[in-house]
N, C-alpha and C positions, 0 to 999 in steps of 0.2 A: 545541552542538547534539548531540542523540543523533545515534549512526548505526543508520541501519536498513538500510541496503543498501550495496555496494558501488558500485553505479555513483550518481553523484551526483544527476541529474534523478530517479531514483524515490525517493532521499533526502528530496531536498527536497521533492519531492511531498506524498509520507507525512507528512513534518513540518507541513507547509501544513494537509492535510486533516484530520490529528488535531488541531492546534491552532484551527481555523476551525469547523468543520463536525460536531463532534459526533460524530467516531468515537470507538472505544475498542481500546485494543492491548493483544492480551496474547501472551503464547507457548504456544507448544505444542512443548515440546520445542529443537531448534533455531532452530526455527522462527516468524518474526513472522507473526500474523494480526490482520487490519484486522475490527471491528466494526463494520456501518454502521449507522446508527441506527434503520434496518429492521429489524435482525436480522440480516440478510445477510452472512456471512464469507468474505475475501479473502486470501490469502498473498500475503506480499512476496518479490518473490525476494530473498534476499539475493548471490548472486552469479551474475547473471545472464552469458550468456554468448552470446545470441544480438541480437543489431543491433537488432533491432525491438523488444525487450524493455521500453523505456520506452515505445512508439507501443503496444503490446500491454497493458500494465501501465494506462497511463491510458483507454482507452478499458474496460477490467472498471470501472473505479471510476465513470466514466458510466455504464456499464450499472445498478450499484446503485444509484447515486444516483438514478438515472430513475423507479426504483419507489416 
């Protein structure tokens, strides 16, 4: 499995929703960004450093998909 993040649950997340769901990933620089099939673009942290970061992180990817 690719890694997209450092912490493991936004890992496997990202892995879930790009392989399920019809996102599309590309980079930008260092940086991973989530395409949702709105249009709609999302950055993954890749080393997140703050506790809530996977509670924070999954709730943005509801928010696009809601649209």
């Amino acid at each position: 499995m690719k890694k997209y993040s450092s912490d493991k649950n936004i890992n496997n997340l990202v892995y879930q929703i790009i392989k399920s769901k019809g996102w599309r990933e590309y980079r930008r620089g260092r940086h991973l960004i989530l395409m949702a099939p709105n249009g709609r673009r999302l950055s993954v942290p890749g080393t997140p450093s703050d506790i809530r970061a996977f509670n924070n992180f999954k709730s943005d990817v509801r928010r696009l998909q809601g649209d």
